[in-house]
Residue, then its C-alpha position, 0 to 999 in steps of 0.5 A: x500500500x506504501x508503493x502504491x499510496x499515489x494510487x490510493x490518492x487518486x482513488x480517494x479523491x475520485x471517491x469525492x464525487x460518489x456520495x458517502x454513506x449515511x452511517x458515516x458515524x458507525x465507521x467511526x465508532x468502529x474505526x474508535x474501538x479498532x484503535x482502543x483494542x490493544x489497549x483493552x488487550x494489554x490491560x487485561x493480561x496485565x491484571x490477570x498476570x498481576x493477580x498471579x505475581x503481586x509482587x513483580x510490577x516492572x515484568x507485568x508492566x513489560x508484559x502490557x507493553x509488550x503485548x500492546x505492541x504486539x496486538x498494535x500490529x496484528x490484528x489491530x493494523x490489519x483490521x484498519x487496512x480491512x476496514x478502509x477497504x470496506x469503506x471504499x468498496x461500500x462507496x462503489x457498490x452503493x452508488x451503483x445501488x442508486x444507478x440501477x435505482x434511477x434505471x428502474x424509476x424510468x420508464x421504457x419510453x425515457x430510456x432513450x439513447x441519451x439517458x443510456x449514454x449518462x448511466x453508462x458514463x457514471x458506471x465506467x467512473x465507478x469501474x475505474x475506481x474499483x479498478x484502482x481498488x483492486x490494483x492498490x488491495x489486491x495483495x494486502x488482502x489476501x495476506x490479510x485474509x491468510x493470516x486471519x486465517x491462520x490465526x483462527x487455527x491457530x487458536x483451534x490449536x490451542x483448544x486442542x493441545x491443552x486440557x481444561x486444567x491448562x487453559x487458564x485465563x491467560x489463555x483464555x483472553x488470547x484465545x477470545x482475543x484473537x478469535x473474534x477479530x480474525x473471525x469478523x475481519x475475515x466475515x465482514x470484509x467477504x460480506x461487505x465487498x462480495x455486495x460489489x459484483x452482486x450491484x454490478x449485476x443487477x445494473x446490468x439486468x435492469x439495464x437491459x431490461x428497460x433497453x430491452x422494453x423500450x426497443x420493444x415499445x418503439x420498434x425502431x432498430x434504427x436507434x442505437x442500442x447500447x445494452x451489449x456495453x453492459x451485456x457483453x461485459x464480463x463480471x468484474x469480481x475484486x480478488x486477493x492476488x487473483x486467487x481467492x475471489x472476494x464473494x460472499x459464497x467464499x465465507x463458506x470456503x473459510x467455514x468449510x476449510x476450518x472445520x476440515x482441519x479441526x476434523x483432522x486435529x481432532x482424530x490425529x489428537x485421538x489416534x496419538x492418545x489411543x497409541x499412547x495407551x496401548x503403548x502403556x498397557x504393552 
C-alpha cells in the first residue's frame, strides 16, 4: 500500500464525487474501538498476570507493553487496512445501488439513447475506481485474509493441545482475543465487498431490461442500442492476488476449510492418545 499510496490518492479523491454513506458515524465508532483494542488487550493480561505475581510490577508492566505492541500490529493494523477497504468498496457498490435505482424509476419510453449514454458514463467512473481498488488491495488482502486465517487455527490449536486444567485465563483472553477479530475481519470484509459484483449485476439486468422494453415499445432498430456495453461485459469480481475471489459464497470456503482441519486435529489428537495407551498397557 506504501508503493502504491499515489494510487490510493487518486482513488480517494475520485471517491469525492460518489456520495458517502449515511452511517458515516458507525465507521467511526468502529474505526474508535479498532484503535482502543490493544489497549483493552494489554490491560487485561496485565491484571490477570498481576493477580498471579503481586509482587513483580516492572515484568507485568513489560508484559502490557509488550503485548500492546504486539496486538498494535496484528490484528489491530490489519483490521484498519480491512476496514478502509470496506469503506471504499461500500462507496462503489452503493452508488451503483442508486444507478440501477434511477434505471428502474424510468420508464421504457425515457430510456432513450441519451439517458443510456449518462448511466453508462457514471458506471465506467465507478469501474475505474474499483479498478484502482483492486490494483492498490489486491495483495494486502489476501495476506490479510491468510493470516486471519491462520490465526483462527491457530487458536483451534490451542483448544486442542491443552486440557481444561491448562487453559487458564491467560489463555483464555488470547484465545477470545484473537478469535473474534480474525473471525469478523475475515466475515465482514467477504460480506461487505462480495455486495460489489452482486450491484454490478443487477445494473446490468435492469439495464437491459428497460433497453430491452423500450426497443420493444418503439420498434425502431434504427436507434442505437447500447445494452451489449453492459451485456457483453464480463463480471468484474475484486480478488486477493487473483486467487481467492472476494464473494460472499467464499465465507463458506473459510467455514468449510476450518472445520476440515479441526476434523483432522481432532482424530490425529485421538489416534496419538489411543497409541499412547496401548503403548502403556504393552
Amino acid at each position: 500500500m506504501l508503493c502504491k499510496r499515489k494510487l490510493t490518492t487518486t482513488t480517494v479523491r475520485q471517491l469525492r464525487s460518489i456520495p458517502s454513506p449515511t452511517h458515516q458515524k458507525k465507521i467511526n465508532l468502529i474505526a474508535f474501538l479498532l484503535c482502543c483494542m490493544p489497549f483493552a488487550f494489554s490491560v487485561s493480561l496485565t491484571l490477570v498476570d498481576k493477580n498471579k505475581h503481586k509482587d513483580d510490577f516492572v515484568s507485568n508492566f513489560l508484559m502490557g507493553i509488550q503485548m500492546f505492541c504486539f496486538s498494535l500490529e496484528h490484528p489491530t493494523l490489519t483490521n484498519m487496512v480491512a476496514l478502509l477497504y470496506c469503506v471504499l468498496c461500500q462507496r462503489c457498490y452503493s452508488f451503483i445501488g442508486s444507478l440501477t435505482q434511477e434505471v428502474q424509476n424510468m420508464s421504457p419510453m425515457g430510456f432513450g439513447p441519451s439517458q443510456q449514454i449518462y448511466i453508462l458514463r457514471r458506471k465506467a467512473m465507478v469501474d475505474g475506481v474499483l479498478n484502482n481498488i483492486q490494483n492498490t488491495f489486491s495483495v494486502p488482502i489476501f495476506f490479510m485474509l491468510i493470516a486471519n486465517l491462520l490465526s483462527c487455527g491457530i487458536v483451534v490449536v490451542w483448544i486442542l493441545q491443552y486440557s481444561l486444567e491448562e487453559y487458564h485465563s491467560h489463555m483464555v483472553i488470547r484465545s477470545v482475543f484473537f478469535a473474534i477479530n480474525s473471525f469478523t475481519s475475515m466475515t465482514v470484509v467477504l460480506w461487505v465487498v462480495g455486495q460489489v459484483p452482486i450491484q454490478l449485476q443487477k445494473l446490468k439486468e435492469s439495464f437491459y431490461e428497460k433497453a430491452h422494453l423500450r426497443l420493444i415499445s418503439i420498434c425502431d432498430l434504427d436507434e442505437p442500442q447500447f445494452k451489449k456495453e453492459l451485456i457483453e461485459k464480463p463480471d468484474f469480481v475484486l480478488t486477493g492476488c487473483d486467487i481467492i475471489s472476494l464473494r460472499r459464497s467464499t465465507i463458506l470456503g473459510v467455514f468449510g476449510t476450518l472445520l476440515t482441519y479441526t476434523v483432522l486435529l481432532v482424530s490425529i489428537k485421538g489416534d496419538s492418545v489411543n497409541n499412547r495407551n496401548a503403548t502403556h498397557k504393552g
